[in-house]
Structure formats: C-alpha cells, structure tokens
TIKE-74318 format. One record per residue: residue number from 1; residue in one letter; y, z, x of N, C-alpha, C in turn. Coordinates in pm, whole numbers, plus 50000, padded with zeros to 5 digits. Each point is the difference from the previous one (the first is absolute). Last residue first. Layout:
   i aa  n_py  n_pz  n_px ca_py ca_pz ca_px  c_py  c_pz  c_px
 NUM  A     Y     Z     X     Y     Z     X     Y     Z     X
...
# end
This chain:
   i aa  n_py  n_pz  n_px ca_py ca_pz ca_px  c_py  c_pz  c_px
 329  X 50470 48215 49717 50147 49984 49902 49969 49862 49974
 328  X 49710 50431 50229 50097 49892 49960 50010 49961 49925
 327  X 49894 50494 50283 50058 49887 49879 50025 49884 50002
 326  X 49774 50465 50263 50001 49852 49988 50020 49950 49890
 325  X 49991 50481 50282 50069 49985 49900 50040 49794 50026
 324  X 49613 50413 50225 50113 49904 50030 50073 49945 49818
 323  X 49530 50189 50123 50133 50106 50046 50144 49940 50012
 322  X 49633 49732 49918 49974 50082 49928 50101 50130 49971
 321  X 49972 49644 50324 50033 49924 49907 50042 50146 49873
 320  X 49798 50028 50402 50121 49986 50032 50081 50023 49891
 319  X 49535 49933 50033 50009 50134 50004 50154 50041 49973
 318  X 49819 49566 50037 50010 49993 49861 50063 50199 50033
 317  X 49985 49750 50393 50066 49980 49960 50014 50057 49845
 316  X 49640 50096 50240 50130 50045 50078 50095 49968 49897
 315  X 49620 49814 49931 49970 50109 49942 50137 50075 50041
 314  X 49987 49572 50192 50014 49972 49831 50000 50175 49939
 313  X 49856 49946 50459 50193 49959 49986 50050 50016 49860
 312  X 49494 49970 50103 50113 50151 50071 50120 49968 49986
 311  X 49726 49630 49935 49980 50107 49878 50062 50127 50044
 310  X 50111 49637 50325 50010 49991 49855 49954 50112 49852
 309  X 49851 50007 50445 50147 50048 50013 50051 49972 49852
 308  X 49582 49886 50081 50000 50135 49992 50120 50025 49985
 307  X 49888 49593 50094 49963 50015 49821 50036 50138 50009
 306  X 50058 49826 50420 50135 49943 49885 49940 50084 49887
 305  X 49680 50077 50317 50101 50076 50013 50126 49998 49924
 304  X 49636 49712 50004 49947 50146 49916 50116 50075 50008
 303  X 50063 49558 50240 49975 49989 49875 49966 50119 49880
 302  X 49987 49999 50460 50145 49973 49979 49972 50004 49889
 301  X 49580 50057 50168 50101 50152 50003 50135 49926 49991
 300  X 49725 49650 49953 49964 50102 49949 50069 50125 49995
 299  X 50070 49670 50360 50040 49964 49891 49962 50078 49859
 298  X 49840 50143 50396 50169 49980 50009 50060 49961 49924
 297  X 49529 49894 50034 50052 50183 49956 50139 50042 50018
 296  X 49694 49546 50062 50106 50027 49928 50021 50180 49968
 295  X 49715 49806 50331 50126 49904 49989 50108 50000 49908
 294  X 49595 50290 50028 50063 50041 50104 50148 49913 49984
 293  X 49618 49940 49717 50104 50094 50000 50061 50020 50098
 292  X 49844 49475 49927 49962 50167 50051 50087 50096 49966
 291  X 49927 49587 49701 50107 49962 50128 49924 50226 50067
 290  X 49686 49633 49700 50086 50133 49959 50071 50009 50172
 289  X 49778 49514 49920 49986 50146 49918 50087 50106 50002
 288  X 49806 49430 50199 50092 50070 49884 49930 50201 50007
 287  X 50003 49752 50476 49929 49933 49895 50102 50107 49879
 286  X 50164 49826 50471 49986 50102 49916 49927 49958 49866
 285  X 50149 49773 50569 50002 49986 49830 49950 50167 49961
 284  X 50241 49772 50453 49915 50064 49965 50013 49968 49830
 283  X 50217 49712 50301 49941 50043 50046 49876 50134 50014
 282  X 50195 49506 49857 49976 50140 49976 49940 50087 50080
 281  X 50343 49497 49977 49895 50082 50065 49964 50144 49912
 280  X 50244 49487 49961 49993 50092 49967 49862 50085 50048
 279  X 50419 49528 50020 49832 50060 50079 49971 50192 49928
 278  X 50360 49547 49787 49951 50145 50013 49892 49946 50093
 277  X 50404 49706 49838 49881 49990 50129 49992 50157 49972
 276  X 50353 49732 49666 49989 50063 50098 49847 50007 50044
 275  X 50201 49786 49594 50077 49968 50104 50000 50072 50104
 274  X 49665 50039 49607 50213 49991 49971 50070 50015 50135
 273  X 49534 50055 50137 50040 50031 49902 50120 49988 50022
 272  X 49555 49926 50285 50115 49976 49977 50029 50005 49849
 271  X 49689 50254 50421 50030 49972 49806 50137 49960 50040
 270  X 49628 50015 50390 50135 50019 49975 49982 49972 49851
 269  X 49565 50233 50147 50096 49901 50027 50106 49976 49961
 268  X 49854 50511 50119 49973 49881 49890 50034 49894 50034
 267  X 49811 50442 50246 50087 49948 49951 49969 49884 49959
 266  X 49705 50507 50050 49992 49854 49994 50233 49963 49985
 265  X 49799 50446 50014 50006 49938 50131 49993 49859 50048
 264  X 49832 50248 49572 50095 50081 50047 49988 49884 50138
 263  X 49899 49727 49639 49931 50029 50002 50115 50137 50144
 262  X 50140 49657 49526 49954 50008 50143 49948 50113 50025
 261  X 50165 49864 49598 49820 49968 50020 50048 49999 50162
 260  X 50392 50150 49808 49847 50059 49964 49856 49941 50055
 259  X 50424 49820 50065 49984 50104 50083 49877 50061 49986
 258  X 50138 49614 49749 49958 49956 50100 49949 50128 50104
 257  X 50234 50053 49602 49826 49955 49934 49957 49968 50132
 256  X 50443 50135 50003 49924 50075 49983 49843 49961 49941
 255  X 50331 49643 50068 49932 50146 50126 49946 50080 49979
 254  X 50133 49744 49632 49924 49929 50118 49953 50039 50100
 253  X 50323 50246 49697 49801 50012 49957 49988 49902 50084
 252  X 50444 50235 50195 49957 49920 49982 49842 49957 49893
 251  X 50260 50422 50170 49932 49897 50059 49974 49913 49892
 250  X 50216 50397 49884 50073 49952 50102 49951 49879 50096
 249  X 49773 50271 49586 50141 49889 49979 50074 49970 50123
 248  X 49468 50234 49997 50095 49987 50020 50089 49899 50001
 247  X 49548 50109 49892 50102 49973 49899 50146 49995 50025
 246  X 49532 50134 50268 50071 49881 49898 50052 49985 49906
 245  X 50176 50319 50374 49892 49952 49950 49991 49875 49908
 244  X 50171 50221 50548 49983 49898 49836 49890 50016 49956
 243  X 50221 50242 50471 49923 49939 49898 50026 49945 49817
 242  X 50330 49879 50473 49877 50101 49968 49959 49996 49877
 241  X 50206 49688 50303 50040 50041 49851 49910 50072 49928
 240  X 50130 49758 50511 49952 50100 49926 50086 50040 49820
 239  X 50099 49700 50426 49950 49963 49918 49931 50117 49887
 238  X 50262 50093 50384 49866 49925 50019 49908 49922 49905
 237  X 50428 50216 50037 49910 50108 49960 49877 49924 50050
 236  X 50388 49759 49978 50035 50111 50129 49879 50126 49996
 235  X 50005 49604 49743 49912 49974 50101 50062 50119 50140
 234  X 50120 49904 49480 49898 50129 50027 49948 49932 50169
 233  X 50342 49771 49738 50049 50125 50049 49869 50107 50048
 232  X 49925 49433 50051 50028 50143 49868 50078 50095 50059
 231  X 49727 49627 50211 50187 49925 49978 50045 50127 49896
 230  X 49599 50036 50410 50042 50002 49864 50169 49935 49946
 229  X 49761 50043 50472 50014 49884 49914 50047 49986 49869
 228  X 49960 50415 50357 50047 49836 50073 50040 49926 49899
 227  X 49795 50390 49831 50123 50044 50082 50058 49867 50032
 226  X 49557 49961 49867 50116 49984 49875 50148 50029 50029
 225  X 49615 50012 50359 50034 49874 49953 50118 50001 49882
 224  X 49843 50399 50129 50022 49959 50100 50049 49854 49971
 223  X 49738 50163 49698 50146 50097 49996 50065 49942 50060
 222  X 49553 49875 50046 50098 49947 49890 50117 50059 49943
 221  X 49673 49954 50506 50083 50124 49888 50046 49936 49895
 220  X 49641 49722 50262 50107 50052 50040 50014 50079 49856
 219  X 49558 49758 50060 50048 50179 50074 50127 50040 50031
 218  X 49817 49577 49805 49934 49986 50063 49995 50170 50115
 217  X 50135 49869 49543 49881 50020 50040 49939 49963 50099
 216  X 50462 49998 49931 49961 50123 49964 49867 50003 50049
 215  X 50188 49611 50101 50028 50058 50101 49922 50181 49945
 214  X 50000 49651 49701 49920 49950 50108 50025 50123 50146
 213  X 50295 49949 49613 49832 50109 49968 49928 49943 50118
 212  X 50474 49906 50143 49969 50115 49918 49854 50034 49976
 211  X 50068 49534 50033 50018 50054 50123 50024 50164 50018
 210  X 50060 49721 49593 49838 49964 49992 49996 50108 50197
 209  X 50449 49996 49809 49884 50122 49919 49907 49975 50045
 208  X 50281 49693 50184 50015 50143 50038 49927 50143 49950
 207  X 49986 49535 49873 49964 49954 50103 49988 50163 50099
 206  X 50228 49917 49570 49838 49980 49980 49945 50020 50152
 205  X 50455 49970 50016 49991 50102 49969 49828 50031 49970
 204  X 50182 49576 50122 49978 50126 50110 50039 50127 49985
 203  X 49992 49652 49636 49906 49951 50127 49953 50120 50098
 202  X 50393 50022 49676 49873 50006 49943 49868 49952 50106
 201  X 50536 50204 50126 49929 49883 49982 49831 50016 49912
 200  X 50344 50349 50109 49901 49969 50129 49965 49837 49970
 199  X 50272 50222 49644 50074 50003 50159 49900 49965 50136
 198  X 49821 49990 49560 50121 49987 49950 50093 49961 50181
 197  X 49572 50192 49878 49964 49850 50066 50155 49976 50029
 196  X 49795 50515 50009 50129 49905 49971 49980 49839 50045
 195  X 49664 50462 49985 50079 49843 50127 50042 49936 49869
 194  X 49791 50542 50016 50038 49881 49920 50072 49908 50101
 193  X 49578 50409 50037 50105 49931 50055 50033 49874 49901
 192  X 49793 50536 49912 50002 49886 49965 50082 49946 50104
 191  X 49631 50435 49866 50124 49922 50139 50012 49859 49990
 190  X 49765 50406 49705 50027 49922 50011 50100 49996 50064
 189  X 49597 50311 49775 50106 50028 50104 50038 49861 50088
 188  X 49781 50114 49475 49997 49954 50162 50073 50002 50037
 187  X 49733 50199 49521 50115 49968 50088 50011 49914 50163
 186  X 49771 50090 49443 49987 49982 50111 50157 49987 50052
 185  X 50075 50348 49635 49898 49785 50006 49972 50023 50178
 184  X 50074 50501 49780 50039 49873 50067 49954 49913 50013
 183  X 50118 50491 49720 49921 49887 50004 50047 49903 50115
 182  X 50232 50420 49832 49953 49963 50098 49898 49970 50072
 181  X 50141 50092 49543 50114 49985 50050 49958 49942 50164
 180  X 49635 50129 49747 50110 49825 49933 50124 50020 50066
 179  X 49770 50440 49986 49931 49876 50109 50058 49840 49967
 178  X 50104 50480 49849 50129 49898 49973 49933 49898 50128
 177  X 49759 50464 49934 50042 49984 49912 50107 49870 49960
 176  X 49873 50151 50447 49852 49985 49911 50049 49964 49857
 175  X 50349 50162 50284 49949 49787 50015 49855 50009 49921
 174  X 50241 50377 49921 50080 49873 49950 49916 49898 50034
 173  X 49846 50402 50153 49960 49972 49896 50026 49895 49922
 172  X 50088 50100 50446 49879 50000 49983 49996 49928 49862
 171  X 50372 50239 50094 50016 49843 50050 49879 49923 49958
 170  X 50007 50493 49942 50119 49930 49901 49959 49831 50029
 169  X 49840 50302 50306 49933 49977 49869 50042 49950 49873
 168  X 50249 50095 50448 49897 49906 49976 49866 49945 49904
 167  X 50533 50224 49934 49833 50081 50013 49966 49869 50014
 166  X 50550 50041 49965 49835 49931 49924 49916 50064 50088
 165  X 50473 50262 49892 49908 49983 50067 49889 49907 49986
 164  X 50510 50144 49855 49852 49973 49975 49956 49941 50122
 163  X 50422 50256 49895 49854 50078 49916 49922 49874 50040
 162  X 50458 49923 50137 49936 50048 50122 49870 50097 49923
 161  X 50212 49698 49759 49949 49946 50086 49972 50074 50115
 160  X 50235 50195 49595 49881 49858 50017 50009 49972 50082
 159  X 50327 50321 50004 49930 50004 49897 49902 49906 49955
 158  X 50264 50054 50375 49920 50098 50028 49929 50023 49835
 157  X 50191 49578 50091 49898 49998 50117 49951 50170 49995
 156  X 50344 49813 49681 49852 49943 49988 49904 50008 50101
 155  X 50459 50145 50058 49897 50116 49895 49879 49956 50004
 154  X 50259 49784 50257 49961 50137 50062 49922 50045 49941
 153  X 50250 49558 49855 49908 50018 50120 49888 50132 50067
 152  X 50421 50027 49716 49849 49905 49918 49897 50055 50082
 151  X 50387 50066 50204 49927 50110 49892 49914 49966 49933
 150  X 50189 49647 50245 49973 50059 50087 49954 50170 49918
 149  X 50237 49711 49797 49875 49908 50008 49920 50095 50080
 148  X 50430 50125 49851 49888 50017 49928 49878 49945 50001
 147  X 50348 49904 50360 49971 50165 49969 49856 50006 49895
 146  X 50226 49575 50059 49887 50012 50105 49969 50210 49963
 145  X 50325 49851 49672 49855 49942 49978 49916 50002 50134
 144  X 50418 50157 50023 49952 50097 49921 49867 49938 49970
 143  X 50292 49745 50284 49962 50138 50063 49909 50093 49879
 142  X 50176 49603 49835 49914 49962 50141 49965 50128 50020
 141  X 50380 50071 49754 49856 49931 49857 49915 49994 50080
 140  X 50340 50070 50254 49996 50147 49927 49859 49958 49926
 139  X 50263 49638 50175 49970 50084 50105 49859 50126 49947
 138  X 50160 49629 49589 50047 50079 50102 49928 50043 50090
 137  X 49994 49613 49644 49966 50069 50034 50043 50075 50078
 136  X 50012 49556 49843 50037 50123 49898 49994 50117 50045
 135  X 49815 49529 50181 49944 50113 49908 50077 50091 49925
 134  X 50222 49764 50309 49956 49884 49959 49897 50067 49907
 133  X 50182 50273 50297 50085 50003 49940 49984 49844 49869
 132  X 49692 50152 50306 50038 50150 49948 50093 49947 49887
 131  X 49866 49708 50364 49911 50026 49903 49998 50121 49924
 130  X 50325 49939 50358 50010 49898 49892 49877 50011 49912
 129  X 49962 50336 50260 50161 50027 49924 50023 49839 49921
 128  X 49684 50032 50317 49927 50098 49933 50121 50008 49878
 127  X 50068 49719 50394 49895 49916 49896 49982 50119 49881
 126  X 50274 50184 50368 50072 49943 49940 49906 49938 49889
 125  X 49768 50303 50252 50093 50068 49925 50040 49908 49903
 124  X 49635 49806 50248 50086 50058 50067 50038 50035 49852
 123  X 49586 49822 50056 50066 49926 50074 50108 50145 50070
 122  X 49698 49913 49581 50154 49985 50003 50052 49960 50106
 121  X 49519 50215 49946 50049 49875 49865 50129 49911 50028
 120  X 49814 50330 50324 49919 49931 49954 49983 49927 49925
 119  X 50369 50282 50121 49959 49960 50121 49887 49862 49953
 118  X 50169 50325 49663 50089 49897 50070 49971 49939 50079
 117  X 49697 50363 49960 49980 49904 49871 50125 49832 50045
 116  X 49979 50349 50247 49876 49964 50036 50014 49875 49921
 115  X 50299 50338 49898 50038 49919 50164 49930 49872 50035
 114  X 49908 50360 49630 50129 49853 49972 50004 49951 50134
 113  X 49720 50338 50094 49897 49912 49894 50125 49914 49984
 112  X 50162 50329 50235 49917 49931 50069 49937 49885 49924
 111  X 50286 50367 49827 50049 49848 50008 49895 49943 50084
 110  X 49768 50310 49747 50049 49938 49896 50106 49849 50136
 109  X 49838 50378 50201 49923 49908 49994 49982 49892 49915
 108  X 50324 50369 50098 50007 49913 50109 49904 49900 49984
 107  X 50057 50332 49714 50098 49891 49963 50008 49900 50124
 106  X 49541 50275 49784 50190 50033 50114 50031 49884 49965
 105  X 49714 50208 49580 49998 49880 50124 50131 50047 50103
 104  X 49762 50313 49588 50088 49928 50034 49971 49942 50167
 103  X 49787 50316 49454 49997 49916 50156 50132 49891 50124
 102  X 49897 50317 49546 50104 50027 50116 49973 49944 50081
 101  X 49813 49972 49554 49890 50093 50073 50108 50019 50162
 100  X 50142 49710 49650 50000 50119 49954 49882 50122 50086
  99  X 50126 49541 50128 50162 50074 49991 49927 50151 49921
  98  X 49682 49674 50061 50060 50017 50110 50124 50099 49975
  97  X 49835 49839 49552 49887 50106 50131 50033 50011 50118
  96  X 50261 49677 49830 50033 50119 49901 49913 50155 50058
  95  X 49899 49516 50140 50122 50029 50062 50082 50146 49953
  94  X 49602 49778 49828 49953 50053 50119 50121 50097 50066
  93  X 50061 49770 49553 49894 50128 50036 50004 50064 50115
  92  X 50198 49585 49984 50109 50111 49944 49963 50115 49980
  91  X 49711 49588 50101 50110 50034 50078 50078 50130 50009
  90  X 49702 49821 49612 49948 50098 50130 50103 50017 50106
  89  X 50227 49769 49710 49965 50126 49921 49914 50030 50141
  88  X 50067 49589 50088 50099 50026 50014 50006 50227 49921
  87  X 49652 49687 49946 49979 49968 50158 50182 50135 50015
  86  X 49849 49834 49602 49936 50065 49988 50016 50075 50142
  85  X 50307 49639 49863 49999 50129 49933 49917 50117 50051
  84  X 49898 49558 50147 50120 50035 50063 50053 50180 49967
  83  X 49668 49745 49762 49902 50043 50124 50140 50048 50099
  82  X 50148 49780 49626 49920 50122 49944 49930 50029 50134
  81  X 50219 49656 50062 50105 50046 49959 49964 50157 49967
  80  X 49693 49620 50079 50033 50047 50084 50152 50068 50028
  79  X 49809 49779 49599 49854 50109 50054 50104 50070 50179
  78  X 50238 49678 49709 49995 50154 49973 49895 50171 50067
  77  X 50022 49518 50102 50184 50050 50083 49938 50121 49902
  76  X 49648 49744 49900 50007 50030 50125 50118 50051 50027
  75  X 50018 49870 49615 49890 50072 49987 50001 50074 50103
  74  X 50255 49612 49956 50051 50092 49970 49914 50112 49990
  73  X 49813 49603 50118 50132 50017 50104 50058 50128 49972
  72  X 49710 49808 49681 49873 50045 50099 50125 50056 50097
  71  X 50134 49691 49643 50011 50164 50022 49921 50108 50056
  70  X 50245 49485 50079 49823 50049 49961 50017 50144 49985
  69  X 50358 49691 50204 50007 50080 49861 49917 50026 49958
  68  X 49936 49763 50353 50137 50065 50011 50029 50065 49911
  67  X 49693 49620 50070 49950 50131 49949 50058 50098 49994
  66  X 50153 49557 50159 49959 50031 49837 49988 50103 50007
  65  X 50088 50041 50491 50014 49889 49894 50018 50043 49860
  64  X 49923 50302 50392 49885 49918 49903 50054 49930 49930
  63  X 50220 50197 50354 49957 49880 50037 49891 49985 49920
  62  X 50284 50307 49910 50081 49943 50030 49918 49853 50060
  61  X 49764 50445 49928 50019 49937 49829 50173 49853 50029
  60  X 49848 50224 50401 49881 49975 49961 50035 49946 49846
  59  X 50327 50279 50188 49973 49854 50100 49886 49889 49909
  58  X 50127 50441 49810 50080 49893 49966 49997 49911 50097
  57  X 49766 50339 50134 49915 49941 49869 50062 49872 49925
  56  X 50167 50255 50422 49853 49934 49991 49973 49877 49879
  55  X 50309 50367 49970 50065 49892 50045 49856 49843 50042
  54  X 49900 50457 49860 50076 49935 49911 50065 49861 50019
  53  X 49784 50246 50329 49889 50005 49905 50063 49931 49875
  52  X 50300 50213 50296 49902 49895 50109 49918 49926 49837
  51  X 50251 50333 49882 50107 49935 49991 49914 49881 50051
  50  X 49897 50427 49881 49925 49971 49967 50040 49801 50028
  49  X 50274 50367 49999 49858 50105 50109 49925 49861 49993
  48  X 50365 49945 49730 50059 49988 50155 49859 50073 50049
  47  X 49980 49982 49543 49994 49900 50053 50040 50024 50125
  46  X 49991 50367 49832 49847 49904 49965 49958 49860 50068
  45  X 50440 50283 49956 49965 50048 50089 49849 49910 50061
  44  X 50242 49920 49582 50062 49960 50113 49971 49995 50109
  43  X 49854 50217 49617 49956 49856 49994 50017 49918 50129
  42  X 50065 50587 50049 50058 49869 49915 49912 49889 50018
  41  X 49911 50538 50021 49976 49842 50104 50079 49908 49868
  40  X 50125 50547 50182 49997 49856 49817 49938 49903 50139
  39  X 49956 50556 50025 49993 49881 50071 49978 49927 49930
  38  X 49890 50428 49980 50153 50001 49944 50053 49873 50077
  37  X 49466 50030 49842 50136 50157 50018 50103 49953 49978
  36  X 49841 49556 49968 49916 50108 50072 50070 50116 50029
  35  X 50054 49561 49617 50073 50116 50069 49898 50094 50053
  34  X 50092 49432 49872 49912 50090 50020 50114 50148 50036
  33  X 50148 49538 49924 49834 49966 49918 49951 50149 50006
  32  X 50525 49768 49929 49916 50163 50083 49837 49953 49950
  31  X 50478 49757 49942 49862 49982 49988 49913 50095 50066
  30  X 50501 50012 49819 49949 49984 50176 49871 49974 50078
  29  X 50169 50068 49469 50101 49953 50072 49994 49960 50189
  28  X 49761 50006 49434 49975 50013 50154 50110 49954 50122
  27  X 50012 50165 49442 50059 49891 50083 49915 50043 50146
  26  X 49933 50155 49451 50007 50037 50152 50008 49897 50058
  25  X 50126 50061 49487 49918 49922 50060 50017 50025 50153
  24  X 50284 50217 49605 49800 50025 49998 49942 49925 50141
  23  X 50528 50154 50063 49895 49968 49964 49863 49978 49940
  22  X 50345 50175 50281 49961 50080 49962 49915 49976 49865
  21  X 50107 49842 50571 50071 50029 49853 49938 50084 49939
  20  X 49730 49823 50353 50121 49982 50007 50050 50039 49857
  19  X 49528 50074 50327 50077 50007 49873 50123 49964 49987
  18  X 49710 50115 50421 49915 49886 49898 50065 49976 49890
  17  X 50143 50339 50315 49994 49843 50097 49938 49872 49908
  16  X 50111 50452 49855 50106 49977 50034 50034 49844 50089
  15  X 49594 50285 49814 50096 49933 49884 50138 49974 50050
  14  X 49664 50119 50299 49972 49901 49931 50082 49959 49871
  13  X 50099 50367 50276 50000 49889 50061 49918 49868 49979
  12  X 50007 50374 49821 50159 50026 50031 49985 49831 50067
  11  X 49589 50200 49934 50061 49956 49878 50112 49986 49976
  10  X 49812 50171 50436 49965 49863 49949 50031 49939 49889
   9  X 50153 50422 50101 50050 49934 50100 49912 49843 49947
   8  X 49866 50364 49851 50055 49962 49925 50097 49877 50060
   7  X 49592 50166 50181 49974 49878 49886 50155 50034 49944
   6  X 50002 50263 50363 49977 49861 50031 50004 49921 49867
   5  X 50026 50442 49912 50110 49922 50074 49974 49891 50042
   4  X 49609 50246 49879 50071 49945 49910 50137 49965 49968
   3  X 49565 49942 50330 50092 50089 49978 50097 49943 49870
   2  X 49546 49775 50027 50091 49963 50072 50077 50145 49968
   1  X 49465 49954 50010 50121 50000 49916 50124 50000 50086
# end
C-alpha cells in the first residue's frame, strides 16, 4: 500500500495534469500513459526511449510502397510503444528501490562513465552538445540517463544474476532433453580454390586448375597452393572454409553435391561454374548425429542462464510491482 500523502499527492496530480475546466467531458492535456509512486511517464517520454525502434519502423513502412498503409504498420508502432511503457515503469521500480533502501554511486564514477561515454559515441564535448541540442535535450538529461543506466545495471546484477548458478546437471539434462536442437547432417571440413577466367583469360586459367589437382595428388599442400592461386578473399586462409554441412546456404548445391561425394583427403576436378574454375578439397568429413556435449555446454549454460535471469527478474520485478503504486492512463 502506498502512504497516504503520497496517493494524495497523486490525485493532486492527476486531476491537475489530466482535466481542464470544469466541465463533464475530461480533456487529456499532456498525455501521461503511466504513474510510478510519484513519477509521470508521459507518451512523450515512450516515444523518445523508444525513438531507435520507432524511427526504424517509419524507415521500413517508407520503403513498402502500397503497403504503406497496411495496418499490420500500426499494430507494430503500438506493440512497441507498449513494450516501451512496460520497459520504462520497471525502470522506475528499480530506480525507486535504489533510492529507498539509500544506496548511492560516487560521483566520480557517474563522470568517468559521461567521459567514457562522450569519448565512445561523440568524439568530444562539442559533437555531444550538437546532438543534445538537435534532440531537445540537455547536459543534465545525458548525465542522469548514463547514471540510471548504471543503477539499473547494479541492481540487476545483486538482484539476478549474481543468484544463479547452472549445475552440470542442469546442462546434462537440456541436451538429453532438446536432442533436435543439436542434430547434425553430414559434414566436411572444406578448402576451396577459385581462378577467375575473367582476368586470367579462360585457357590459362583451365590450364591453372588442371596443374593445381595434379600437383595436390601428387603431395603438394592445397592451402599452400590456394595462398598463391586463389582469386577469393579466402586464399589468405588457404582456402579454408571450415566445416559444412549439407545444407549449407553459403556454398553453392553444385558444390556442395561435389564436396560430399568426396572422400576425407580426396580433391576434385576443376568445376566450371557461372563464370569461374573451383578445385575443391576435404579434408575431414563427419557422418550425421548429435553435435557432442562438450561442444555445446557453453552454449547450454548461456541459454539456462538467460531463462533463469529471466524468471528471477520477472518474480523481482512483479515483487516491486506489488509494493509500489502503478497507474495507467
């Protein structure tokens, strides 16, 4: 329950920011979507937090043409107007619990962070003041949002994220339990060289691949060779394009039908395709199945750990919620 100075303070201040005259019919005079304790989020506020994501969107509905008026466009500015709201209230939770339990930041580390910040977006002071002043915005507005970012920052780490812990039994259980997630087609470990007929001529570029596999099977390096010959950006790697599977969108299906039926340590005759000379080598393969736990447990404990922070943040947050005084409008 809210004190009962405060709530009157809120009703002082809702009929003074939402009402004009005296009227039957209430006038919205400053669009207020929300009131946390003793903190108005305006419509206003919604949009400027939310300003990237907005602006985005009017890019995107600017290059659909016809569809420009599809009301699928307006749905979305709202859906992300409301996730702004929601985003903007926890904000004001956290920031309210900070102030009421006495916690406080030095001031030396609040300017270190603007210093940092200027430094890394802006450049300098002067860029920081024209993008200040081209926003609306003040010195004071900058400094107070890296601050509250930086309390954000704190709470959510001694209030979620520094409780969890995954248990290798935790991990264990996901991958036994989410084996489709880390299924694998056959794979091969592939080193490609491409010759450009374009600039070499078509004659003695053929002439340069057929001299390549001849040279592979006969015991030179095909790295070694792709470094020299490749006309690609990958011949500083040696040609290497580590492993693939089949299905991979970055090769080519001609190639990739050609890689497969090769054999680990076999290379291929030259493939000519849409105007270029492949030689292609493998050098190891992988038959289809379950990717090892070991390879993915990093990925597992990221994944258990988001879900955890997430349900710890939410229970945090609703706890907030409860003790807290939330209206909107």
């Amino acid at each position: 329950m809210v004190p009962v100075k405060r709530f009157c303070l809120f009703a002082i201040i809702l009929v003074s920011a939402i009402f004009r005259g005296t009227g039957a019919d209430p006038v919205l005079l400053n669009g207020i979507a929300a009131i946390v304790n003793d903190k108005i989020i305006t419509k206003e506020d919604v949009e400027s937090f939310k300003g990237l994501e907005l602006n985005a969107l009017l890019q995107q509905r600017a290059r659909s043409g016809a569809r420009a008026m599809a009301p699928e466009w307006g749905q979305r500015e709202l859906e992300i107007k409301q996730r702004g709201l929601e985003e903007l209230i926890d904000r004001e939770l956290i920031l309210s619990e900070f102030r009421q339990k006495g916690y406080n930041l030095p001031e030396t580390l609040i300017q270190d962070l603007v210093k940092e910040r200027i430094r890394k977006e802006f450049g300098d002071r002067r860029a920081l003041l024209k993008e200040l002043q081209e926003q609306g915005r003040s010195t004071e507005e900058f400094r107070r949002r890296i601050r509250e970012d930086l309390v954000i920052s704190q709470m959510n780490f001694f209030n979620v994220r520094e409780k969890i812990v995954i248990s290798p039994k935790k991990i264990e259980a996901y991958y036994k339990t989410n084996e489709t997630k880390f299924k694998l087609l056959d794979q091969v470990r592939l080193r490609m060289i491409l010759i450009n007929p374009k600039s070499r001529g078509l004659e003695p570029a053929r002439k340069l691949a057929a001299e390549i596999v001849t040279k592979v099977r006969a015991g030179a390096k095909f790295a070694d060779l792709a470094r020299e010959n490749s006309d690609d950006a990958f011949r500083t790697r040696g040609g290497d394009r580590g492993w693939m599977e089949d299905k991979e969108e970055n090769l080519r299906k001609e190639l990739r039908a050609i890689a497969f039926k090769l054999n680990a340590g076999q290379v291929s005759d030259p493939v000519e395709l849409e105007g270029a000379i492949f030689v292609l080598a493998v050098e190891e393969k992988r038959a289809a199945g379950l990717m090892p736990l070991n390879d993915v447990r990093n990925e597992i404990e990221g994944t258990l750990r988001a879900e955890e922070q997430q349900r710890i943040r939410m229970g945090w947050i609703k706890r907030l919620r409860e003790k807290s005084f939330v209206r909107y409008l």
